[in-house]
C-alpha positions in Angstrom: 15.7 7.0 -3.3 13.4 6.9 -6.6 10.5 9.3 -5.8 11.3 10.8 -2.4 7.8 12.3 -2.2 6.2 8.9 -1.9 9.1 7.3 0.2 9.6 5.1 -3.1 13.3 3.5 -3.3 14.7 1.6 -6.1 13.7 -1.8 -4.8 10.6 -1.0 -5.3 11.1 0.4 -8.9 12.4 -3.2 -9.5 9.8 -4.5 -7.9 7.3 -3.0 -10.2 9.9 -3.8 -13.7 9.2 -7.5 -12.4 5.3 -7.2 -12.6 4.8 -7.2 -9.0 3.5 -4.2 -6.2 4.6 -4.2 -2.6 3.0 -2.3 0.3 5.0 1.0 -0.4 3.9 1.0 -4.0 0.3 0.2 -2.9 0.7 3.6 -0.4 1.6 5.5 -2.8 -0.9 4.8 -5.5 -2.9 5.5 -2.3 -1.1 8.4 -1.6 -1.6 10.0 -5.1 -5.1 9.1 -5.8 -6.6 10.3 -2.2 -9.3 12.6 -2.4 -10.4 14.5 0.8 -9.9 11.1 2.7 -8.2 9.9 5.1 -5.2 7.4 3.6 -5.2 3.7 5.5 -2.1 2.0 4.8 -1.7 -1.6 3.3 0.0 -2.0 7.0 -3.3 -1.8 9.1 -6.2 -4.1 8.8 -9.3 -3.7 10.5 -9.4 -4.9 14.0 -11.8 -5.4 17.1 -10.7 -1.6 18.2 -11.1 0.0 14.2 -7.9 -0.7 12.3 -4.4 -1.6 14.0 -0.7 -2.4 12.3 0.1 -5.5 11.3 2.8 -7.2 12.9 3.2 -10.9 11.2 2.9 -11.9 7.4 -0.4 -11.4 6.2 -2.4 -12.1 2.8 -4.1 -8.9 0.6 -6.9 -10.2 -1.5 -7.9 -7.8 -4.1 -11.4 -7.6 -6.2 -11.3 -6.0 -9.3 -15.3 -6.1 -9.4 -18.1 -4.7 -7.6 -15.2 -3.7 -4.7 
């Protein structure tokens, strides 16, 4: 375990050392910067019903601008 409080393990501390971000690192960025709101993980997208888990391989597209 790296950061227990975050559910962080050392694969993902190599993860990050290799320039890359995972789902668990995403949560936890989530985790730390969440502010009176509730935290959606990278694991749910939205859905016809409001947001549901993800259960095959999916694609994150992220906008640094105007996001």
């Amino acid at each position: 375990m790296w950061i227990r409080e975050l559910d962080l393990y050392l694969t993902d501390l190599h993860t990050v050392r290799q320039g890359w971000l995972n789902d668990c690192v995403i949560d936890a960025v989530n985790k730390l910067s969440q502010i009176g709101v509730e935290l959606q993980s990278t694991l749910m997208a939205q859905a016809n019903s409001g947001f549901d888990a993800q259960t095959a391989d999916t694609v994150m597209v992220l906008h640094a601008r105007q996001h």
